[in-house]
ZAMARGU-4260 file (C-alpha; in steps of 0.2 Angstrom, whole numbers, plus 5000, padded with zeros to 4 digits):
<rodrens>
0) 5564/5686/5301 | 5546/5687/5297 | 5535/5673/5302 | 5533/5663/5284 | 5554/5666/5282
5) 5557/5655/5300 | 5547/5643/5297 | 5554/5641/5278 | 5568/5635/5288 | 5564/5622/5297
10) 5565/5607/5285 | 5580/5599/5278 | 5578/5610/5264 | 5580/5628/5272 | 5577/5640/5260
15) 5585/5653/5268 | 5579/5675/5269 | 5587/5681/5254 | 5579/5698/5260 | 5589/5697/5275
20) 5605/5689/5266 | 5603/5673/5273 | 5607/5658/5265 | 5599/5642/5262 | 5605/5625/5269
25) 5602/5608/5265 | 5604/5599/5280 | 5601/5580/5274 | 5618/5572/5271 | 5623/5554/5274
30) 5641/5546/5282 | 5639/5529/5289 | 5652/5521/5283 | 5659/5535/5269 | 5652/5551/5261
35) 5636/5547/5253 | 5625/5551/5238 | 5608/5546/5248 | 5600/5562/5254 | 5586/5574/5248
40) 5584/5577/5226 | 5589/5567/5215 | 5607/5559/5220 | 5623/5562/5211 | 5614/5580/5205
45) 5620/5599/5209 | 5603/5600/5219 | 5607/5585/5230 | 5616/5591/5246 | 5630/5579/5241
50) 5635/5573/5226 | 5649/5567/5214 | 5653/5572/5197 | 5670/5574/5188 | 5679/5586/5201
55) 5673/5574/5215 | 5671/5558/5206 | 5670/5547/5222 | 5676/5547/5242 | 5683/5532/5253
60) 5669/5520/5256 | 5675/5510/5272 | 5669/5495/5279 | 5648/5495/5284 | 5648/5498/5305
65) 5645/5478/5309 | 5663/5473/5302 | 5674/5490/5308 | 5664/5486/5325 | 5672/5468/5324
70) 5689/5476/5326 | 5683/5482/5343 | 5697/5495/5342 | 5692/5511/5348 | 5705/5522/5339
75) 5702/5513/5323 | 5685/5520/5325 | 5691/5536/5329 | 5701/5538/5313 | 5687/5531/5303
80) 5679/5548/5308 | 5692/5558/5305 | 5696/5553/5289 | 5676/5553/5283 | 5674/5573/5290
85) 5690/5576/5282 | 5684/5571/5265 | 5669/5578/5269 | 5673/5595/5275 | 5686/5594/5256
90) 5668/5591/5249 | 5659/5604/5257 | 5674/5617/5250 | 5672/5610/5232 | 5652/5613/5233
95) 5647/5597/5233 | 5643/5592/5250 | 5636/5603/5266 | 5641/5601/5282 | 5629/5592/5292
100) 5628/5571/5292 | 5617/5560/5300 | 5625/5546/5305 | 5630/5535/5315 | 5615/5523/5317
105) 5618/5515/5335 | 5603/5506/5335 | 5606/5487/5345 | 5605/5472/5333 | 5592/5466/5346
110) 5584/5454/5333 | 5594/5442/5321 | 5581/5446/5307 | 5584/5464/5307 | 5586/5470/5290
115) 5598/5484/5296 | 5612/5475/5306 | 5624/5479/5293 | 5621/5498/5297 | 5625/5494/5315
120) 5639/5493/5327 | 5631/5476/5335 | 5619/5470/5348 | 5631/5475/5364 | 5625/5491/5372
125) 5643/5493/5380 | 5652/5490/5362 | 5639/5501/5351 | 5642/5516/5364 | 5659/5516/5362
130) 5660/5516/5343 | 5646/5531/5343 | 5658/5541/5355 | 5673/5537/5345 | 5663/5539/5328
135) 5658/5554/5334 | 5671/5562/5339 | 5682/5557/5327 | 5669/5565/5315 | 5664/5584/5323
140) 5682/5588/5334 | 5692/5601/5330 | 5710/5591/5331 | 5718/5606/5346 | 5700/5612/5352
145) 5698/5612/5370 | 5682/5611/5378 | 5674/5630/5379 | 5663/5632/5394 | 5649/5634/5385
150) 5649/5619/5376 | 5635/5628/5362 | 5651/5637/5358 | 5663/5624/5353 | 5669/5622/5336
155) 5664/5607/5328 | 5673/5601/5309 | 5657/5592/5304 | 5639/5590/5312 | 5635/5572/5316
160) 5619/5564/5322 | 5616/5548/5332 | 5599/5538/5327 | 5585/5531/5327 | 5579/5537/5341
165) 5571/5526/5353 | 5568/5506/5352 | 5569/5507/5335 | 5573/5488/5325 | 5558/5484/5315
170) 5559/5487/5299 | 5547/5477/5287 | 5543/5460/5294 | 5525/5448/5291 | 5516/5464/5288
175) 5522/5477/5303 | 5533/5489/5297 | 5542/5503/5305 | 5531/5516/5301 | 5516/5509/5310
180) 5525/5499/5323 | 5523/5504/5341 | 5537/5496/5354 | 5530/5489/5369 | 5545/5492/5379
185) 5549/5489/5397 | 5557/5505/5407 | 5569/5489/5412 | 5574/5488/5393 | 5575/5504/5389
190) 5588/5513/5402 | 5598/5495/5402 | 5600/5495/5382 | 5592/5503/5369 | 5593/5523/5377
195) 5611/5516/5383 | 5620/5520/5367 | 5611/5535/5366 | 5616/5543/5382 | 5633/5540/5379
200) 5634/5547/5362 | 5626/5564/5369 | 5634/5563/5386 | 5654/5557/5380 | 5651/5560/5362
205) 5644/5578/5363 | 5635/5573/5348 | 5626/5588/5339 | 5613/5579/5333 | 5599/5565/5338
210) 5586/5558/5325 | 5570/5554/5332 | 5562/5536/5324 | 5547/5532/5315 | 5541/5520/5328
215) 5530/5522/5342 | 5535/5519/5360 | 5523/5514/5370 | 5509/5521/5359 | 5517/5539/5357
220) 5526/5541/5340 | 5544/5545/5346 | 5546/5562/5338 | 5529/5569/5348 | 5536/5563/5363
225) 5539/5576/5376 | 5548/5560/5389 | 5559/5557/5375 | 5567/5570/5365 | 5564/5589/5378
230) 5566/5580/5393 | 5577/5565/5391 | 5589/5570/5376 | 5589/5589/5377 | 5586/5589/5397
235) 5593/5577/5406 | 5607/5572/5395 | 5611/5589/5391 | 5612/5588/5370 | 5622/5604/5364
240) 5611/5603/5347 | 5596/5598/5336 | 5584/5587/5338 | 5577/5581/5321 | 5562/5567/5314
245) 5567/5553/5301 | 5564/5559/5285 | 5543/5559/5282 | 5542/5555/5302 | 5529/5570/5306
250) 5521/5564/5290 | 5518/5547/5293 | 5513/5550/5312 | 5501/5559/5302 | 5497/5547/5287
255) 5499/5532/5292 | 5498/5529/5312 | 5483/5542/5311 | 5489/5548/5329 | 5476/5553/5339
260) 5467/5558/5322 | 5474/5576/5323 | 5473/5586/5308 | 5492/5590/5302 | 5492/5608/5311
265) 5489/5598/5327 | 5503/5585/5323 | 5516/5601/5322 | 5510/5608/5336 | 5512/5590/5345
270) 5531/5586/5336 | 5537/5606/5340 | 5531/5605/5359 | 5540/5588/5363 | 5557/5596/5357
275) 5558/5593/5338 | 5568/5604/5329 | 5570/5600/5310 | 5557/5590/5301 | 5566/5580/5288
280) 5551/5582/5277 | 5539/5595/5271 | 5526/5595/5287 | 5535/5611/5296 | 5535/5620/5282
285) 5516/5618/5276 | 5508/5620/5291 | 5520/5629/5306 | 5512/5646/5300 | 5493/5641/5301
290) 5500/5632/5317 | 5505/5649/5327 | 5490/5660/5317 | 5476/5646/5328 | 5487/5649/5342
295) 5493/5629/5343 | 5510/5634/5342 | 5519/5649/5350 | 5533/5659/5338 | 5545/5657/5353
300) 5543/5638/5351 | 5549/5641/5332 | 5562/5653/5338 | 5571/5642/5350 | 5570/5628/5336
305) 5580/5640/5324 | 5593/5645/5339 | 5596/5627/5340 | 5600/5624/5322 | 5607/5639/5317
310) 5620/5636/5332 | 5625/5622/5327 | 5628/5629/5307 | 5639/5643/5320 | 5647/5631/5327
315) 5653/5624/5310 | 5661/5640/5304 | 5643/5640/5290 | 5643/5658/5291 | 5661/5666/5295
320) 5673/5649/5287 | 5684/5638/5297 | 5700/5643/5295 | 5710/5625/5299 | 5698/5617/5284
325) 5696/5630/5271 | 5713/5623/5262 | 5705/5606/5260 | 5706/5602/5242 | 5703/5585/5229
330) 5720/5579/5235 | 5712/5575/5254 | 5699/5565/5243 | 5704/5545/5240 | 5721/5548/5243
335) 5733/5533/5249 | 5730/5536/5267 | 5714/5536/5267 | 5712/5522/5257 | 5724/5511/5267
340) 5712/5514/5283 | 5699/5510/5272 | 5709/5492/5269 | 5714/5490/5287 | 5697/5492/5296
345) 5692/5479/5284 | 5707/5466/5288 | 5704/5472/5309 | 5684/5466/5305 | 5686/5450/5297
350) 5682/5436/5308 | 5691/5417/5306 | 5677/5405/5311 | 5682/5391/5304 | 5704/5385/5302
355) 5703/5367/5304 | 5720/5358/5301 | 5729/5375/5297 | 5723/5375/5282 | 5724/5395/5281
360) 5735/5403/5278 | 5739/5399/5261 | 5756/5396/5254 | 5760/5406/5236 | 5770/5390/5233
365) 5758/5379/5238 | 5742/5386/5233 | 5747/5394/5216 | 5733/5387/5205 | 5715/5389/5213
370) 5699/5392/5210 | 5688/5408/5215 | 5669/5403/5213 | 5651/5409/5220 | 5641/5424/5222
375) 5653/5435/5227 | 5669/5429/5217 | 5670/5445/5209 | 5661/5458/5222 | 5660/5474/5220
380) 5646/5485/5222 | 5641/5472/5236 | 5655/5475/5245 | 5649/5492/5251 | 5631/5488/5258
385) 5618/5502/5258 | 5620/5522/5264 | 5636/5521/5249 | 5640/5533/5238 | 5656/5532/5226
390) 5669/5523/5231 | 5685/5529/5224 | 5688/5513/5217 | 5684/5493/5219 | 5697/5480/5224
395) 5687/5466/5222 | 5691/5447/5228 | 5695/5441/5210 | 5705/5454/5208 | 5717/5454/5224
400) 5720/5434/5223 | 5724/5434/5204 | 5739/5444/5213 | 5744/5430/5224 | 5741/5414/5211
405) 5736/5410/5194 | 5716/5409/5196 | 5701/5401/5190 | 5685/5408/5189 | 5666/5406/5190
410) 5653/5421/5191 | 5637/5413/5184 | 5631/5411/5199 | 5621/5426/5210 | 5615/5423/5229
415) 5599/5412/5225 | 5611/5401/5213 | 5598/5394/5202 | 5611/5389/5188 | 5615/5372/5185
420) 5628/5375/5174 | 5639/5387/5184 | 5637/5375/5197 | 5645/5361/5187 | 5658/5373/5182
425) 5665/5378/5196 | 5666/5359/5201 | 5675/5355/5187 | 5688/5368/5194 | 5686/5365/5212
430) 5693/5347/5207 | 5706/5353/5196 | 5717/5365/5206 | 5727/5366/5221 | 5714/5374/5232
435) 5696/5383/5231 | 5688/5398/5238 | 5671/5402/5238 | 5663/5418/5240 | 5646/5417/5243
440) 5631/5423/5255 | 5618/5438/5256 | 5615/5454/5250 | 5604/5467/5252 | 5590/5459/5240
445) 5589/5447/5257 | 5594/5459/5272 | 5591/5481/5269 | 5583/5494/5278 | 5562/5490/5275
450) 5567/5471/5271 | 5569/5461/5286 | 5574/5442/5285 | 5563/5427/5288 | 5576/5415/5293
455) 5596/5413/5295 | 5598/5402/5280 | 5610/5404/5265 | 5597/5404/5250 | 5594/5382/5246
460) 5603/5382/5231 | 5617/5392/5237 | 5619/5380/5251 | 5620/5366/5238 | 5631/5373/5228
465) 5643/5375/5241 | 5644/5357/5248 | 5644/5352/5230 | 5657/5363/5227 | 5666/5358/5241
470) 5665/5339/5240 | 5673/5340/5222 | 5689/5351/5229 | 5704/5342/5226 | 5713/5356/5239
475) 5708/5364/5254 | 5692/5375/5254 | 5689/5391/5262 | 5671/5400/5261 | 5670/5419/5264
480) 5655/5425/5270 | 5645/5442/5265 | 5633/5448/5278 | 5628/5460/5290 | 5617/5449/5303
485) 5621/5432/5306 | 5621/5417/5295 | 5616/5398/5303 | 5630/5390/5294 | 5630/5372/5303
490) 5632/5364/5286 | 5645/5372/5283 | 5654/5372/5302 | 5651/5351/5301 | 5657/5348/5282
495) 5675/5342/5284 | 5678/5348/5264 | 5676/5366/5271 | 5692/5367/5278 | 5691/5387/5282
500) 5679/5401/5284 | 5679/5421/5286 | 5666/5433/5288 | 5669/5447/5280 | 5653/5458/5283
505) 5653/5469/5268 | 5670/5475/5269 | 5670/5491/5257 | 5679/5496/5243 | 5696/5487/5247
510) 5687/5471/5252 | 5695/5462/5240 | 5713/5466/5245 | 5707/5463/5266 | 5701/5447/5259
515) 5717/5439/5249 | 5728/5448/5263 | 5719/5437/5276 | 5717/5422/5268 | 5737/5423/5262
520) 5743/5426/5278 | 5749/5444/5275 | 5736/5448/5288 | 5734/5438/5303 | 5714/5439/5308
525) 5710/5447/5322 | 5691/5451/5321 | 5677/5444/5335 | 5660/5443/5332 | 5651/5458/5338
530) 5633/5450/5336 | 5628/5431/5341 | 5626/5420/5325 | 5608/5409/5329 | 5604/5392/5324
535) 5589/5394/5313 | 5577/5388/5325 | 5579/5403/5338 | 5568/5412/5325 | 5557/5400/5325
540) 5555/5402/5346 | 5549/5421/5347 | 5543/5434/5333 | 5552/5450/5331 | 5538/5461/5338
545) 5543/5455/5355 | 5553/5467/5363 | 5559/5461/5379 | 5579/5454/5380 | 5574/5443/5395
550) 5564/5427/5390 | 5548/5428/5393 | 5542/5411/5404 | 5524/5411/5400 | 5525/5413/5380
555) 5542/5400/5379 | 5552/5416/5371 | 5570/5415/5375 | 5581/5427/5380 | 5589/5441/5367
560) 5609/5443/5364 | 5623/5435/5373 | 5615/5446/5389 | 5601/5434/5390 | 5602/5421/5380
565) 5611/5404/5385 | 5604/5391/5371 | 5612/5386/5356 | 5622/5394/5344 | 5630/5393/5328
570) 5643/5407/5336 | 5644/5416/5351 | 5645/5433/5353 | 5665/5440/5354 | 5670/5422/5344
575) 5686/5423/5333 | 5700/5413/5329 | 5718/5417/5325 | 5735/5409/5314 | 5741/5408/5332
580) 5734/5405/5353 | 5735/5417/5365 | 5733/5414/5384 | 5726/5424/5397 | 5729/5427/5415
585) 5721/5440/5426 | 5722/5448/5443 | 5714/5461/5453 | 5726/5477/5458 | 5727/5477/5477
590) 5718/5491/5481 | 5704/5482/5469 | 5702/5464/5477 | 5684/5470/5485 | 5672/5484/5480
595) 5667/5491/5495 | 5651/5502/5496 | 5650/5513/5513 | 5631/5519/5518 | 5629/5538/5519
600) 5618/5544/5534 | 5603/5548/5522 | 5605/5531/5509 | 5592/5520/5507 | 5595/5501/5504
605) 5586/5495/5490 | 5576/5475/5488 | 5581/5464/5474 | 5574/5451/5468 | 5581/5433/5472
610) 5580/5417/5463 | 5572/5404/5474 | 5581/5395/5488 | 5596/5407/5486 | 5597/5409/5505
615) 5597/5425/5519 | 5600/5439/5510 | 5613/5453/5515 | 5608/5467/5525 | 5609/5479/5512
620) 5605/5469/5496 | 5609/5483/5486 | 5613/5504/5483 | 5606/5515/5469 | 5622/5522/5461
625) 5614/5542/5460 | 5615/5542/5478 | 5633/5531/5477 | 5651/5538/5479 | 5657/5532/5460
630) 5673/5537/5462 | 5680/5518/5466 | 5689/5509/5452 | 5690/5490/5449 | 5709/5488/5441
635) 5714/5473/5432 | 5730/5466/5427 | 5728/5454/5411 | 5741/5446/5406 | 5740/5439/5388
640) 5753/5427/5378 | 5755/5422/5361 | 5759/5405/5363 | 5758/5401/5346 | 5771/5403/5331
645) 5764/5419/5322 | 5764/5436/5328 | 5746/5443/5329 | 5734/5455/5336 | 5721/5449/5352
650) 5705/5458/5357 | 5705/5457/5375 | 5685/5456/5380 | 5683/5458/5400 | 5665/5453/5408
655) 5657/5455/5422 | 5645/5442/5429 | 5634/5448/5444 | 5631/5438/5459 | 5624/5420/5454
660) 5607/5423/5466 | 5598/5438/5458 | 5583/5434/5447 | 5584/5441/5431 | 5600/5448/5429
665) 5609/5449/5412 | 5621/5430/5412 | 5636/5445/5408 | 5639/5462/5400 | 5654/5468/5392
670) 5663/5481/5402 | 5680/5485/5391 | 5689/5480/5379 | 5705/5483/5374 | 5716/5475/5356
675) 5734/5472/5360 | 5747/5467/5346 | 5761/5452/5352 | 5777/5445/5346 | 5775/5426/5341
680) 5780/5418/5359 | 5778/5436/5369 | 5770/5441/5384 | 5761/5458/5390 | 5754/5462/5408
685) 5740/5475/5401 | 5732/5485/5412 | 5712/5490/5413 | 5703/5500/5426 | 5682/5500/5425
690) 5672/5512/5433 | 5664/5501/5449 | 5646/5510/5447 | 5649/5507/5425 | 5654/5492/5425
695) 5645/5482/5441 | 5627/5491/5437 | 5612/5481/5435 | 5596/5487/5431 | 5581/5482/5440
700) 5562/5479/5438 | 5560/5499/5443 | 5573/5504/5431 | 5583/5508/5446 | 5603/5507/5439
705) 5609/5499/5456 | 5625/5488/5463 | 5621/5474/5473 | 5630/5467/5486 | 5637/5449/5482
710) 5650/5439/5472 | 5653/5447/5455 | 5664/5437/5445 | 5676/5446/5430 | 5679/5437/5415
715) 5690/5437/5400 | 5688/5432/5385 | 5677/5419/5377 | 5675/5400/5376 | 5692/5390/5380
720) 5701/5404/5379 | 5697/5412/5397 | 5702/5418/5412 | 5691/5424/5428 | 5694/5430/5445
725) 5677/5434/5460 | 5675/5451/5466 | 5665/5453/5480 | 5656/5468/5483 | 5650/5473/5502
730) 5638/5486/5506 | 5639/5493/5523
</rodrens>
């Protein structure tokens, strides 16, 4: 290719050499939670890289990422992948969709106020890293594929991309947006959590794809940065792929941060020699040429940008097909199957906060008359939060319980609930009938991407019309919650008229049917909280721009997530109740009762940092784990009972806590998980062996991933429901 014809194909719009016979591409597609219709051109049009119209009216539309992470069940998240490339590559056949998707968004819902927690996995490094490599691959495998030993070589079914790319969760709040917004992050922070998700998802996931952010990092716009994107993504972990900007990134580093005041040709240069690829937006493309004619950019630059994309287009069979997919037809599109995963990552997610006196699940011979009131009573568009595109139907909550009784109904009522008269309707049939559900809180005119929240609260006069509601029920109450961050709800948890509540996220487009089959017992919940639900003051103690997860002494802030948080909440983090109990009881296997760490002749020890009066330390306070022998294994033997009288599933959650004595450690980190299904009155020993090095690191002040000797402690579960057992770790 000439000159002008490379760089013509290096935006999300290639426009391909016809002079050569190549073709264009459109490389923007979205699949968060579904095949989208957001993407480059106007949506749902024959320009728009994906789009619906009467062949390809609509595509499964699952739950948003915070509720399928609240199954924490890794194959679940697998077939949610599978089934969305599935669809997709059916799409791509039927010309109306390309190949290429950028999702997942594994960015940690560091900050309750966070506009985009719906879009997320949750606030747990651990967790969101295990639903990217499963996302992932159940996306971009070939089902039978081994590895190749050029992984540049492997097939792939669809291209996926892991983003925002780094430190990235501010979105719009009191005046700092992400487009100006530079994270002042610790190097303590940013290898312990917010790179972690990341790494895994290229090093496990063999993702194809990583988007840099808007954001700065440390004063360097994230897609310029050289540290970031050639030496840490492409370099040290290895991606077999693209490296491509938010869409308008190169611009707004540009535009809006002025960065360094360059002139635009001096911005590409800066983007294309930190390692970005593909610029989502028209900057490459208009200036690239004058770039390499003033000598800022060399053509060899450009050319190993194209042989990174156009591998990965190889990859997907773009040029010479895919034999195992070319078949795929309408009929793979909303069929049954599909939409039953759709249905049961929903019913997995949903989480039972609230079950006082039993009062779920309903009886059809008991509760046979009620009333199905609030914002949400009829959800349907709601239910599938943003990055959406057609679902292939809606099963809305009114629509599912008029299956299991005879309803009553209000909708006059949206989220801010300014109307009287729906009010005093829906008490009228709140008194009348043998039980009351109320759908009610946010959506995405409260919580988006570029619309942070101010606070935790349910709108005023929604909370009013809820205990109003309430206090006129003749029968039990059950709220249903919509949201994607968390909600402070202490009204609502201390109101003894509220019986019952569920979160539901924003469940998709059988939410409806997840909903009823929950709350009439067809479904037992199993869902846990995978983000911490706040009292409203914690916002009040710190502002979002903060970016450290430690508290931070001097200014008062407290600490961020369950890692580093110990206050107050409305729920903790991994909270989720059941229609029966469970026990647990856990042992350490026999080879696993100590770790035990042996010097090698050239291993240095390393100093950590104690809290006061916490004694001698050992010896040897601690290791790096890059010069450690990781091949140990902590095995564990977690016995769980269902002690109750309904069968259910249980989300086994297992902690580590390091050694009480070292300052600043996290209080403890998840380090697997694992969802087992039990018989009413039935017992299973389940077995779960953790990497030593992954599951006992700790991240010092230096950034240094270290073991330290000491009493770690491994915990199970959460709240009452919990078992523990010390494992000391000795260094010698």
């Amino acid at each position: 290719m000439t000159l002008p014809e490379k760089v013509l194909q290096l935006g999300d719009y290639a426009k391909g050499a016809p002079r050569i016979g190549l073709p264009e591409y459109k490389w923007w597609s979205e699949a968060l939670h579904g095949i989208s219709s957001i993407g480059n051109g106007p949506a749902n049009s024959p320009s728009h890289a994906t789009h619906f119209d009467s062949v390809v009216p609509g595509a499964t539309s699952f739950p948003t990422p915070v509720l399928s992470a609240a199954s924490f069940n890794e194959t679940l998240w697998n077939i949610i992948g599978q089934v969305i490339s599935t669809e997709g590559r059916a799409m791509y056949n039927l010309g109306h969709s390309q190949l290429t998707f950028w999702a997942p968004n594994i960015n940690l819902a560091r900050d309750p106020r966070w506009g985009r927690i719906l879009e997320t996995p949750g606030e747990d490094p651990f967790v969101v890293a295990r639903y990217a490599v499963n996302f992932v691959r159940g996306m971009q495998d070939v089902q039978g594929q081994k590895d190749p030993p050029d992984l540049n070589e492997k097939p792939l079914k669809v291209s996926v991309c892991c983003k925002h790319f780094g430190a990235y969760d501010v979105d719009n709040w009191f005046g700092e947006t992400r487009y100006t917004f530079d994270s002042k992050v610790a190097e303590q922070d940013m290898v312990e959590s917010f790179n972690y998700p990341f790494e895994a998802c290229v090093k496990q996931g063999d993702v194809s794809s990583v988007m840099c952010s808007y954001n700065q990092v440390n004063g360097i716009p994230s897609c310029a940065d050289p540290r970031l994107l050639s030496q840490t993504i492409r370099g040290e972990w290895n991606l077999h792929g693209y490296i491509v900007s938010d869409c308008d990134s190169v611009g707004v580093m540009h535009d809006e941060q002025k960065w360094l005041y360059d002139t635009p040709i001096n911005s590409v240069m800066r983007v294309m020699k930190a390692g970005l690829d593909l610029d989502c937006g028209p900057y490459y493309t208009n200036f690239t040429v004058e770039a390499v004619r003033t000598g800022k950019v060399k053509e060899v630059e450009i050319d190993n940008a194209l042989n990174n994309l156009y591998t990965v287009l190889m990859r997907l069979g773009f040029f010479d097909g895919s034999p195992e997919y070319q078949n795929l037809g309408k009929d793979v599109i909303c069929s049954k199957t599909n939409t039953d995963v759709a249905a049961d990552a929903a019913r997995q997610g949903i989480v039972l906060l609230k079950n006082d006196n039993n009062a779920l699940p309903f009886n059809n011979n008991t509760q046979k008359h009620i009333a199905v009131v609030g914002p949400h009573a009829n959800a349907s568009a709601v239910m599938i939060g943003n990055y959406a595109g057609v679902p292939c139907h809606y099963i809305t909550p009114l629509q599912a319980l008029s299956m299991d009784a005879h309803v009553d109904i209000e909708l006059g009522c949206d989220v801010w609930c300014h109307n009287q008269a729906a009010k005093d309707h829906a008490k009228q049939l709140a008194s009348t009938t043998d039980a009351t559900v109320i759908l009610a809180g946010i959506d995405l005119g409260i919580e988006a991407e570029s619309l942070d929240r101010w606070d935790l609260n349910l709108p005023l006069d929604q909370i009013t019309f809820i205990n109003e509601v309430s206090g006129a029920s003749k029968g039990p109450v059950v709220l249903v919650l919509f949201s994607g961050g968390g909600l402070d709800i202490t009204f609502a948890q201390n109101n003894t008229k509220i019986n019952s509540i569920l979160w539901a996220g924003y469940p998709g487009e059988e939410g409806g049917q997840a909903i009823a089959d929950v709350i009439y017992g067809r479904y037992n919940p199993s869902g846990k909280l995978p983000i911490t639900w706040y009292q409203n003051g914690y916002t009040e103690m710190l502002p979002m721009t903060s970016m450290k997860f430690r508290p931070v002494d001097e200014l008062g802030y407290p600490g961020r997530t369950y890692k580093f948080y110990d206050g107050p909440v409305v729920y903790p983090f991994g909270f989720g109740l059941s229609y029966t109990q469970f026990t647990y009881n856990v042992s350490l296997a026999q080879n696993s009762t100590a770790t035990n760490i042996k010097l090698g002749p050239f291993q240095k020890c390393l100093p950590v940092d104690y809290k006061p009066n916490s004694g001698p330390a050992p010896s040897c306070p601690a290791v790096n784990i890059d010069d450690t022998d990781c091949s140990q294994a902590i095995g564990l033997v977690v016995q769980v009972t269902n002690t109750g009288k309904t069968d259910g599933s249980n989300v086994i959650i297992v902690y580590a806590k390091p050694p009480q004595n070292i300052a600043g450690a996290a209080i403890k980190k998840v380090i697997a998980f694992q969802k087992v299904f039990l018989k009413a009155g039935a017992s299973q020993a389940v077995p779960i062996s953790v990497n030593a090095c992954d599951g006992l690191t700790l991240v010092d002040k230096s950034a240094y991933q270290i073991i330290a000797a000491g009493q770690y402690t491994i915990v199970i579960g959460n709240g009452n429901t919990t078992a523990s057992v010390p494992l000391p770790v000795n260094i010698s």
